[in-house]
N, C-alpha and C positions, 0 to 999 in steps of 0.2 A: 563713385561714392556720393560724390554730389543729389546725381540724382534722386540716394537713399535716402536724403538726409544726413549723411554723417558730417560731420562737421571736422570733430579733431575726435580720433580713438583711436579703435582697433579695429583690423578686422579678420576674424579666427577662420580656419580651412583647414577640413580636415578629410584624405582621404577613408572610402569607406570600405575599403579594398586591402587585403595585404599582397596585391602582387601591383600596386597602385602607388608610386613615393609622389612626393612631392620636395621641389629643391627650389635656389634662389640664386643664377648663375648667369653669365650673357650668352647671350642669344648670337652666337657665330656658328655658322656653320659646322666651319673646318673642327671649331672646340666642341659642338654636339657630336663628329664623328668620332673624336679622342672620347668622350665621354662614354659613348657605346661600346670603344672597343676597351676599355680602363671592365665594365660591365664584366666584361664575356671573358676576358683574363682571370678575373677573381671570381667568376663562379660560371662557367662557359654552360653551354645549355647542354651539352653531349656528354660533362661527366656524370657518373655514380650519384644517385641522391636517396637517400634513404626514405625519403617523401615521398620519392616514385614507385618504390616498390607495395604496392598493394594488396598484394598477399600478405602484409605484415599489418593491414591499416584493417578499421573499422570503418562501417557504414558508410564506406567512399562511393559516392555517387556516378553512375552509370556514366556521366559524360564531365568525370573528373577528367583534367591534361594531365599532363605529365607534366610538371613545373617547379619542381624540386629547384630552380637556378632562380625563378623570377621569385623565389621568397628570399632565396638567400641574398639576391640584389637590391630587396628592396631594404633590407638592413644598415644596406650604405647610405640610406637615401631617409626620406622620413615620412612620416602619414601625417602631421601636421605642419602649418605653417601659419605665424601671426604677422602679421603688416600693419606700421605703423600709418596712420590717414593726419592731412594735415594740412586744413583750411579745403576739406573736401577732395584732399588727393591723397593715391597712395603714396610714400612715404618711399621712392628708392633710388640705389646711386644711379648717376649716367647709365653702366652699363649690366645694371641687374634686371634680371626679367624672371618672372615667375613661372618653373616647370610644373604639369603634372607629367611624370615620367612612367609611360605605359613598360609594362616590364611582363606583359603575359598575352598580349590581344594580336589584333584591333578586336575590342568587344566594348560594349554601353557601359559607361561608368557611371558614379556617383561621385560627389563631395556635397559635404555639408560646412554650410557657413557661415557664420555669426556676428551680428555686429554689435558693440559697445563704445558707448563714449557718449561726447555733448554732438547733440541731432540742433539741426536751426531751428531755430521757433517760427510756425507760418511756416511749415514747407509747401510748396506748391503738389496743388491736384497729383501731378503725373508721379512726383515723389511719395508721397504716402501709398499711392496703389505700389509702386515699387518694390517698398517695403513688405507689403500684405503678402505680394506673390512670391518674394525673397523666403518669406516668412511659411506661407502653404506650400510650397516645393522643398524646402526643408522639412517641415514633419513628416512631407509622405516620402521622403528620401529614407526613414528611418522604420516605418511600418511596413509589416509581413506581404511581398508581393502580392499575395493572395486579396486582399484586399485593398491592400494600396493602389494598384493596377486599374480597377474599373474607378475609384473615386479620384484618381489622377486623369483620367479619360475625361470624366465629368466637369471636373475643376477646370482644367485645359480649353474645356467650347466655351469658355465665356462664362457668361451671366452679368449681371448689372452690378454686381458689388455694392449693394445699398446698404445692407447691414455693418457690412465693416468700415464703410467712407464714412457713416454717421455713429460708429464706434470713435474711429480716429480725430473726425472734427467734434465732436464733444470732448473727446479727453484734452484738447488744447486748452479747455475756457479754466480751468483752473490753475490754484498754484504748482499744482506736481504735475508740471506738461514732459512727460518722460516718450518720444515716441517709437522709440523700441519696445517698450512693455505697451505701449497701444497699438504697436503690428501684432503683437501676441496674441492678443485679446481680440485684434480685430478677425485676425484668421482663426482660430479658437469658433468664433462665432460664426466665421465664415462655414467652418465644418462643418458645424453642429445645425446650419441651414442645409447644406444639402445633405446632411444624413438625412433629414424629414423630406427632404425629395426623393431621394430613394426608395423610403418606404413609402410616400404616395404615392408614386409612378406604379409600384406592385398594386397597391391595393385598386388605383383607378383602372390599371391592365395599360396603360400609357406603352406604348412600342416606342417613342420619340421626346429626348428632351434637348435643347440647345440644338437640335439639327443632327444628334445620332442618335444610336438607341439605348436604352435606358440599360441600365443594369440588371432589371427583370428581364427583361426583350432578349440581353444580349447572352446572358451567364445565368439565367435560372432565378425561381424566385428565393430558393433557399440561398444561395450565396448573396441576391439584392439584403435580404432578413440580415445577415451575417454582416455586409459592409454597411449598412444602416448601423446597427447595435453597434458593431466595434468603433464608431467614429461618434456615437452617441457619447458611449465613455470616453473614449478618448479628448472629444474635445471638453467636458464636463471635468477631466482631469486638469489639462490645462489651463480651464478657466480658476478652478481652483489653487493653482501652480500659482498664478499671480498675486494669491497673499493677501486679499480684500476680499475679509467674508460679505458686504455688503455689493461688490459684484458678480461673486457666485450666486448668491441669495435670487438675486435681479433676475440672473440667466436659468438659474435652477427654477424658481416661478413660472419662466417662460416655457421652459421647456414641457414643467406638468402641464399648460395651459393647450399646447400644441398638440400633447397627445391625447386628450381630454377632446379637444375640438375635433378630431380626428375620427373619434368617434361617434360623436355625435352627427359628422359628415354623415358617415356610412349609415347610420340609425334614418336619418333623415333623406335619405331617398328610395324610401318607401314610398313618401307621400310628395316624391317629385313634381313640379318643381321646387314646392315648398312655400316658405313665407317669409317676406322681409326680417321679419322676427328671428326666425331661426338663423338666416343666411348669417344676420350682424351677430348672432352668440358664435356663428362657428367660423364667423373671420376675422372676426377681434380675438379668439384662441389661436388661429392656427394661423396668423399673417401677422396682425396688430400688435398682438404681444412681444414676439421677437424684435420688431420694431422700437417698440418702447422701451425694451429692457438694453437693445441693441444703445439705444441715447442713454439710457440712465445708468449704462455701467461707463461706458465711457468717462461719465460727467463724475461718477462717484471717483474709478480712478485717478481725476484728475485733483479730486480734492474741493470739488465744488461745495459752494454752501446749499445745504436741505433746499431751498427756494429756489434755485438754480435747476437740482436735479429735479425735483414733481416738477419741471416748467417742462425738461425736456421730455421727460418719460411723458406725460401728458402731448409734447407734439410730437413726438416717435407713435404713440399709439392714434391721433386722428390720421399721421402721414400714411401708415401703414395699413388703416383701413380704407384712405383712399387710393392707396395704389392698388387693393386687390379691388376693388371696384375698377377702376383704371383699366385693372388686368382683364376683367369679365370682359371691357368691351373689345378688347382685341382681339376676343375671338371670331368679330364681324368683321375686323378688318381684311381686306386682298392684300393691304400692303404687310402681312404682319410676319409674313414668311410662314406662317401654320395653318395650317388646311382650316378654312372657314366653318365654323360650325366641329370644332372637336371638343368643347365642353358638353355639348350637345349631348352627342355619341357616347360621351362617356357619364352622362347624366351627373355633372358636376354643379352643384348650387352654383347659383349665376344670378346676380342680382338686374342684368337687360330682361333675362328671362320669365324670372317672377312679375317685373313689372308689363312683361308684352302677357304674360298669365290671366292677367289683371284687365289688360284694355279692352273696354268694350268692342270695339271692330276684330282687332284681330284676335284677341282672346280666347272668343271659344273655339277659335282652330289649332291656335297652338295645344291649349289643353288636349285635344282630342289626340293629335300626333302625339303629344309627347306622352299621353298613355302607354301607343301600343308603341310595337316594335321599331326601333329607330333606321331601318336601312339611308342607302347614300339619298333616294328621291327624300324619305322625308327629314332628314336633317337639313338638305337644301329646303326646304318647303318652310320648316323653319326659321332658318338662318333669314332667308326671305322676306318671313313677316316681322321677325324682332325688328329685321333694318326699318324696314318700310312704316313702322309703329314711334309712338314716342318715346317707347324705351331708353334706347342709345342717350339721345338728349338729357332726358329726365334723370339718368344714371352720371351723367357728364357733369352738370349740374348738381348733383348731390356728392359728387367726390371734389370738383372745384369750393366747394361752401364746407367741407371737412378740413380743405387744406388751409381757406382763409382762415377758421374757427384753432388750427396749427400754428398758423401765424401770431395770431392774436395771446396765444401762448408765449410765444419768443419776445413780445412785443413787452411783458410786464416784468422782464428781468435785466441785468446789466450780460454782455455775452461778449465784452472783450472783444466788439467789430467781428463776431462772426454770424451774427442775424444774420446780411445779404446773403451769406453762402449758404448756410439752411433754408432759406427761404427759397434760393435758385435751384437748389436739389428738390426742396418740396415741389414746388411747380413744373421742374421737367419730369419729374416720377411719374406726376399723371396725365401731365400733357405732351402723350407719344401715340403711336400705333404698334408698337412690338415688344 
């Protein structure tokens, strides 16, 4: 609990199972073998169960058991359990220990768990990501396999968690530092980013995100369409769930902006590579914006004053446009883990790009390749001249003087000693290779 945050509460569990109890008992041997066999006495597995016979039942599914005994056992036993926490611990005697009692398996379970009470103020880095993942493996413990399955897949490899780290450190600077309702919001936001990765991965034809394959690649693009939309509402609900029409308002704005820019992506590479001009309308919609909206709901949950919030919103949206600047250049890195040169191929606005478009020396070669047909010689042929140009730099430069122009943001408000820690995020966001 500690780790969570929790300080002094509760903390709620609840099987999602009915052949699943849950109980609070010691942990002896000899008394789990009495425990089994107390089980199988008062409802043994080999009597008569009117539950087993299925010529009597409806729409029982082809590879229902026969388990007429592990319901009736699980009635002795319970589906949930609350635990007292206290000074960051749970809350039990010497010799209690908490069961989940399998009563039909071995097969994959679920529970879902909740925490409530007073969280520390200032919890540390490793604690509030805790919370986020506590928080996004609960929702999708409760969502239709059918779609839960590939966006659990995706959530699982990672990513940087920028959105929600800078949900959670903004909601601290005000009076209502509540950090349970800013895991909410933070993973809420967390979704509702990789739903738009889902459906960009479709539309770009992306076969690889995080190191497997996308949801178009792996399941079809009608099911990517399908887990995109249902997590689009879903998290849109949740955000809303949280009871602050001015941070639905925040996220709902970003959201039109994302899919607005998204369009305008695809419209704009016709005239690939394109123009610094367009590249900033369509990554201040579809990058920047979440960003900013990602700090200004934060900051409004917290109860920040107006002055506070445009401070952040304003350095969430320079942060956010310099990380996708950031991000173009990684696609020349070796070290980046992704095949060099895959914005290329997949002729994605790229701001190294347009400006190697540009350079006199290497310019009118890149233009010519990136006309015709992209195979593996000339996307290296490419890849080759952006390095070799002052692209990289020029672009490196232009996201380092976004993020100071970010700073300079944080710099004209009061932020309750958390400036160093946004400004240590801001700077490692763009200065990485992957």
């Amino acid at each position: 609990m500690r780790r969570a945050g929790l300080r002094n509460g509760r903390v709620h569990l609840q099987s999602l199972h009915t052949t699943l109890g849950l109980a609070v008992n010691e942990n002896e041997p000899l008394l789990l073998r009495d425990f089994e066999g107390l089980l199988d006495r008062i409802a043994p597995a080999g009597a008569a169960y009117e539950h087993d016979d299925f010529a009597r039942r409806f729409d029982v599914p082809m590879d229902e058991p026969a388990n007429g005994h592990a319901h009736c056992r699980q009635l002795l036993l319970s589906a949930f359990a609350t635990l007292m926490v206290e000074d960051g611990e749970l809350v039990l005697g010497r010799w209690q220990s908490l069961f989940a009692v399998e009563l039909d398996g071995p097969r994959q379970r679920q529970l879902a768990l909740q925490l409530d009470g007073e969280f520390a103020r200032g919890i540390e880095k490793e604690s509030l990501q805790a919370l986020v993942e506590l928080e996004l493996a609960r929702q999708l413990m409760v969502d239709p396999e059918p779609v839960a399955s590939p966006m659990r897949r995706l959530v699982e490899a990672g990513g940087k968690r920028l959105r929600p780290r800078l949900v959670q450190l903004t909601a601290g600077i005000g009076p209502h530092n509540d950090a349970l309702r800013a895991a909410e919001l933070a993973a809420a936001v967390e979704l509702l980013h990789n739903a738009t990765l889902i459906h960009d991965d479709y539309v770009d034809e992306s076969t690889h995100r995080r190191g497997r394959p996308t949801v178009a690649a792996a399941e079809g693009p009608e099911r990517a369409i399908a887990v995109g939309d249902y997590y689009f509402a879903k998290a849109t609900r949740l955000i809303a769930q949280i009871g602050n029409p001015g941070v639905t308002s925040a996220l709902a704005e970003a959201l039109e902006a994302v899919c607005a820019s998204q369009i305008d992506d695809v419209a704009m590479r016709g005239s690939y590579p394109g123009d610094r001009d367009s590249y900033m309308q369509v990554i201040r919609g579809k990058t920047a914006s979440l960003f900013a909206a990602a700090c200004e709901s934060g900051a409004l949950l917290s109860g920040a004053t107006p002055q506070v919030v445009e401070a952040l919103r304003r350095f969430g949206e320079l942060l956010g446009t310099a990380f996708q600047m950031a991000d173009d250049m990684v696609d020349f890195s070796p070290s980046s883990g992704k095949p060099v040169g895959l914005d290329i191929r997949q002729r994605v606005l790229s701001l190294p790009l347009i400006y190697a478009a540009e350079d006199r020396v290497v310019g009118p070669e890149v233009r010519r390749l990136l006309a015709g047909s992209l195979g593996d010689a000339e996307v290296g042929r490419v890849a080759e001249l952006v390095i070799s140009s002052e692209a990289l730099p020029r672009v490196r430069q232009e996201a380092q003087g976004l993020v100071d122009a970010a700073v300079r943001e944080l710099e004209a408000v009061e932020l309750d000693g958390l400036q160093p820690v946004l400004v240590g995020l801001a700077r490692s966001a763009v200065d990485r290779n992957s």
